[in-house]
N, C-alpha and C positions, 0 to 999 in steps of 0.2 A: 766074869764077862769075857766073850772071846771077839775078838775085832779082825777083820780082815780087809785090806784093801785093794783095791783093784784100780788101776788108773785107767782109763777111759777116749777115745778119741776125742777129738776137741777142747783139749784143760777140762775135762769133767773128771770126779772121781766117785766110784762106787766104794760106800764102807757098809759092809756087812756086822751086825755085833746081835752075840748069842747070848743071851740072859737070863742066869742059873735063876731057880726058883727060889733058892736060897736068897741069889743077889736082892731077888721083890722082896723080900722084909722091906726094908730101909723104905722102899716105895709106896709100902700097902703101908708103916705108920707114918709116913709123912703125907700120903691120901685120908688117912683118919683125922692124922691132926687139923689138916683144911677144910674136910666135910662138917669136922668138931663145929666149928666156926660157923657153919653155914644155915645148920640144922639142929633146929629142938626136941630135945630129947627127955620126955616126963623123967623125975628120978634124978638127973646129972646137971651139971652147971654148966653154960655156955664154955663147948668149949672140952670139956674134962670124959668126956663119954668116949670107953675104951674101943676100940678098932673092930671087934669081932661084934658088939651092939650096933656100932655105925654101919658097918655090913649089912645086916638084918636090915637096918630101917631103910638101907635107900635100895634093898637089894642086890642080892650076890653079882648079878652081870653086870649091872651098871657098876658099883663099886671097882670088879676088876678092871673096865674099860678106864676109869677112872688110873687105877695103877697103874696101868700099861702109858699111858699116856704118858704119867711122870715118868715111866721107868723110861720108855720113847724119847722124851726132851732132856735125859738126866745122864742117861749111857750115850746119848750121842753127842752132847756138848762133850763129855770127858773124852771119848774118842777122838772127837776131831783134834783136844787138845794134845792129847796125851801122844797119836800120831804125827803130830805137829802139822795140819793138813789146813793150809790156809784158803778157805772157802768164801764166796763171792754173790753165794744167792743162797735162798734155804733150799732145803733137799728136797727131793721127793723121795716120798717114803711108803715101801710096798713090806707090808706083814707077811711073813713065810710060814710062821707056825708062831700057835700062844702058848704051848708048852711041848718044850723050850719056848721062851719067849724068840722068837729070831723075827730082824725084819734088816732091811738092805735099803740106804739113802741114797742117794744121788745127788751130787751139786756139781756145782761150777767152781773151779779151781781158780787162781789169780794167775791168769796166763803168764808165759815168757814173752819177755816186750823187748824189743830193743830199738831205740831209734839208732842207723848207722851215719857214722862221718858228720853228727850234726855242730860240731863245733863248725862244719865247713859252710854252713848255709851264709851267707851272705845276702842281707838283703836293704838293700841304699836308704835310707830316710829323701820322700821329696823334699825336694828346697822351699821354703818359705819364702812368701813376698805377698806384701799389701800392695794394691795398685793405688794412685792417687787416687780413682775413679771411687774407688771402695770406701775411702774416707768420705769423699764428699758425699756421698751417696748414704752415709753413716750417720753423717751430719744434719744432710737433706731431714732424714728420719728423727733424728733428736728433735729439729725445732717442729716436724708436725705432730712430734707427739703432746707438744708445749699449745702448738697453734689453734687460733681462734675462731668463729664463724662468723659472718656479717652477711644477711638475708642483703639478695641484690634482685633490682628490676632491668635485666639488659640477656643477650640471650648467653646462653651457657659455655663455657669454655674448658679446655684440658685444664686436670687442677683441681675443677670445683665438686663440690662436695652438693650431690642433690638425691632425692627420694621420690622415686618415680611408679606409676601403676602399670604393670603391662600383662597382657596375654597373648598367647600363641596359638595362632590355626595351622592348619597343613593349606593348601597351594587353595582345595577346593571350600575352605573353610569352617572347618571342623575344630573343634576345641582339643586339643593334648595336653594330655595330663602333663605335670609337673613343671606348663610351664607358665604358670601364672603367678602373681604376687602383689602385694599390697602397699604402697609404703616401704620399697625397697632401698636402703641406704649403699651411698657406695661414693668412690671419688672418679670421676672422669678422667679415664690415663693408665688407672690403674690395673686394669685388666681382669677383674674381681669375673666378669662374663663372656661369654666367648665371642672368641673374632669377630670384630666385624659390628658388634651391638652397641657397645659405647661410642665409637666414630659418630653412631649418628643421632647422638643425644648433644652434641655440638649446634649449637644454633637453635636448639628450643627456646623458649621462656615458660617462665613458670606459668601454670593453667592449660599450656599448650598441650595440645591430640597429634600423636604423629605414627604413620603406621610403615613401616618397611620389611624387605625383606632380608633374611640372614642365614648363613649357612652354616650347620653343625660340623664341626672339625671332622676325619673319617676317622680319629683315634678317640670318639668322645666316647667316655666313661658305660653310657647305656645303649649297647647296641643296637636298637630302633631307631633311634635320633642319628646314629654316624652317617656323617654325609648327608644329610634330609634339611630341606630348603623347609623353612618357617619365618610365616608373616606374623609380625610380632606389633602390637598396638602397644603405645605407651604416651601415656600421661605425666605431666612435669608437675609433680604436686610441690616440691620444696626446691630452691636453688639458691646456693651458700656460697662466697666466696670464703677460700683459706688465707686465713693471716696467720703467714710466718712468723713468729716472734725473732728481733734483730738480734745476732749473738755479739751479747756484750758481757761485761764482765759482771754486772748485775744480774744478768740472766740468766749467765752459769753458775753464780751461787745460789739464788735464788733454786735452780732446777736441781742441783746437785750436793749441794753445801758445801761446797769449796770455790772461793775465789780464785780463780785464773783465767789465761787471757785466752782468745780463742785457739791460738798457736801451741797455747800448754793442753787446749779441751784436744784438740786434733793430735797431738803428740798420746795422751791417755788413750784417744778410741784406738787408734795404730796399733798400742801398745796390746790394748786389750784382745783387737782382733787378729795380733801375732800369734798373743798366747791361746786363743782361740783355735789356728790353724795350727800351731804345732801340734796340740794335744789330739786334731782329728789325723794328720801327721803319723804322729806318733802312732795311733790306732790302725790308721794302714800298714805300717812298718811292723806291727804286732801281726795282725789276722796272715798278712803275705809270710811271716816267718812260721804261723801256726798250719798254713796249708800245706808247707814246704815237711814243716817235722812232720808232717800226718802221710806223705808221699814216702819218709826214709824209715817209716815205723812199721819191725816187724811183730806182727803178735799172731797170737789163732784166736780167734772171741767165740766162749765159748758159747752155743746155740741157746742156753738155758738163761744165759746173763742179756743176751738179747730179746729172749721174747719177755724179760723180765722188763727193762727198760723201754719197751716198746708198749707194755702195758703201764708205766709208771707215764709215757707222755702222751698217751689218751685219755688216762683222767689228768692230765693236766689242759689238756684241751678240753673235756667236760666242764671242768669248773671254771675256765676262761671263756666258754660259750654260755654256763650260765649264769655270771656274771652280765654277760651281756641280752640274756633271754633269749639267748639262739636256740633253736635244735637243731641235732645233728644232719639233719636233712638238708635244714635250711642253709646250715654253712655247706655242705659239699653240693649243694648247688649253685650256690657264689664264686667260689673256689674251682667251680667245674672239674668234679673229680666223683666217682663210686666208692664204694667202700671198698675195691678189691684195690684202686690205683691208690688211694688213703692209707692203705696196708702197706704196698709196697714203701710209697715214699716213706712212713715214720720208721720202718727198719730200716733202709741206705741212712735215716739219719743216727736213730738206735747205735750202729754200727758206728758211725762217723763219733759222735758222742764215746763212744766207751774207747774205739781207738786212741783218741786223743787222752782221755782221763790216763789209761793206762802209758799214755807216750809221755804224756806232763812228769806221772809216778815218778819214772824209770829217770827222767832228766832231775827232777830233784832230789834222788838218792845219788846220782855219777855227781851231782855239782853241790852236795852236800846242804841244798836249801829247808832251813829249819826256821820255825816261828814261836819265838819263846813268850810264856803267859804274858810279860810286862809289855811287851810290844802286840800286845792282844788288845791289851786294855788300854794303851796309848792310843792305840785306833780306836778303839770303840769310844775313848775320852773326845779324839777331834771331829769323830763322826756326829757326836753329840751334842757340841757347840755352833754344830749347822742347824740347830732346832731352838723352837722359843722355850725357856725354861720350865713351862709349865709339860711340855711331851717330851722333855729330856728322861726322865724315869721309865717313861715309856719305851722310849727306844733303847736306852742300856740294855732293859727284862730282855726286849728281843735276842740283844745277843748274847744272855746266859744262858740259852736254853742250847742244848747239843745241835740241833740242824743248825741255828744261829751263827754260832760260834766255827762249827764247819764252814760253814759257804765263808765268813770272814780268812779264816785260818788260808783257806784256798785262795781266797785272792791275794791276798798277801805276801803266799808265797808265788804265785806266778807272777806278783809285782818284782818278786826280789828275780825270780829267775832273768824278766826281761832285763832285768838293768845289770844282773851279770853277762846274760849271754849277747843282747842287744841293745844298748845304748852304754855300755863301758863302762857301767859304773859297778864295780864287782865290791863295793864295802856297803853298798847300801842293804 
């Protein structure tokens, strides 16, 4: 076998390899022994029928196409190895001649990456603070999640809880779609409808007919409605006052199983929604430090590993569209985008993805971050006591399988890198 290599613009590299006829033995019986397998043969046992009968039966050219194939996936693994040529996509593969067997691959190399001066990036964590406002408003929410309903006969106020019929015309009173409803629940205050609607379900009583006008926001969501005046009729079929349950210390255990006083209940939400904000915190302090390494990252990416991943996140958009029973139409019409601007954008992001992957690489071989099996399985251990025991088995399987265990491994170690390079804690 003769190999030769050519390095290529952009981290590609072309490997030519020439394949003595001699070398196809080992190829033409190890395409017999497979065929052996596959194909019944009067006379021989599954299996046992010699290479030069197997020829015959499935024919001379198929057969060879057959060798070449193996002899194709079997001299270019060993080449790649054997030149030590660490490659990143599979090749494309153009046949020169079948005898000499010669044919010439092409892949994508693992580019030269380097992020520069990145120990220098610098980037503040914002400061944490609960406002009082935030508790009580924390709080406000706890007892109505408790809280009760009591049918009243008086007219309606901010607060109450009622279910109303209404439809909508345009000025000269034509029916619009979507904007009618039936027994519509909602709480008065809450803002659940746009500006302007709820103000004037104030002062109804229940039975009552009331018709006004109201004006769609100019940023509202379906562009025919923005800014467009609609006379809206509504009906008071239900009117509820809310009873806030009183926080007492019965009532906190009762809701929570733990006795404490309200001073200790309002000390816990604080506490909670500290730990809350530091972790979203935290997540700014991460994303601003990864735009930062993706600005100091040099690499070349090579063209082949881009339209590779570029094809890897439109079937990933396929099967998240049909998930949803989308087609493709229907989403770049929402979306307001053609197939040509669709293109563009998932390559700038294609790119944006691989730059990073390879920036991530290159920072966790200079800072030495590694993730050993016991701390594999430690996480997949605590990952799995967030599930009821009966889908714990289930979610382990997941992450025995190779992609599984990747995408853990990966986060992992970018967990450990940020806590070396960006929150100080370099033993973690």
């Amino acid at each position: 076998m003769k190999v030769t290599v050519e390095k290529l613009p952009k981290s590609e590299v072309k490997v030519t390899v020439e394949v003595d006829e001699q070398d196809l033995v080992k190829y033409t019986e190890l395409t017999a022994q497979q065929l052996a397998k596959e194909v019944k043969i009067a006379g021989f046992r599954e299996g046992k029928a010699p290479a030069d009968v197997i020829e015959k039966h499935v024919g001379a050219e198929r057969f060879r196409i057959y060798v070449l194939d193996n002899a194709l996936s079997g001299t270019y693994a060993k080449a790649i190895v054997d030149e030590k040529i660490q490659v990143v996509t599979s090749p494309k593969i153009k046949v020169l001649s079948e005898k000499p067997f010669k044919y010439e691959a092409i892949a994508a190399l693992m580019p030269e990456t380097t992020v520069k001066d990145y120990k220098k990036i610098e980037v503040p964590k914002e400061a944490v603070t609960v406002e009082e406002k935030e508790i009580q408003e924390a709080v406000k929410d706890f007892q109505k999640y408790y809280a009760t309903l009591k049918a009243v006969d008086r007219p309606a106020k901010k607060g109450d809880r009622v279910e109303i019929d209404f439809e909508g015309t345009d000025l000269e009173g034509k029916a619009l779609d979507g904007t009618k409803s039936a027994n519509h629940p909602l709480v008065i205050g809450e803002g659940m409808l746009i500006p302007g609607f709820e103000e004037n379900l104030e002062g109804m009583k229940k039975e009552e007919v009331k018709s006004f006008n109201t004006t769609f926001p100019k940023d509202y969501h379906h562009k025919p409605f923005q800014g467009k005046v609609v006379n809206f009729k509504v009906t008071m079929r239900k009117l509820e006052e809310v009873i806030l349950p009183e926080i007492t210390e019965d009532f906190i255990e009762q809701a929570t199983g733990t006795r404490m006083t309200e001073q200790a209940l309002r000390e816990r939400i604080q506490k909670n929604m500290e730990g809350e904000k530091e972790g979203q915190a935290r997540m700014k302090q991460e994303d601003k430090f990864l735009e930062q390494v993706l600005k100091q990252t040099e690499t070349e990416l090579p063209e082949m590993l881009v339209t590779e991943e570029v094809e890897y996140m439109m079937e990933e958009l396929k099967a998240d569209l049909d998930k949803k029973k989308m087609d493709m139409k229907t989403y770049l019409e929402r979306v307001k985008k053609d197939e040509k601007a669709l293109a563009i954008q998932m390559k700038t992001e294609a790119e944006k993805r691989l730059k990073l992957r390879f920036a991530l690489n290159f920072l966790f071989k200079e800072e030495g971050v590694t993730i050993e099996d016991g701390e594999m399985e430690k996480e997949i251990e605590l990952i799995t006591q967030n599930f009821p025991e009966s889908e714990r088995a289930k979610v382990r399987e997941e992450y025995q399988n190779r992609s599984g265990r990747a995408q853990l491994k990966n986060r992992l170690m970018i967990y450990k890198l940020f806590e070396k390079l960006l929150h100080g804690n370099p033993k973690s």
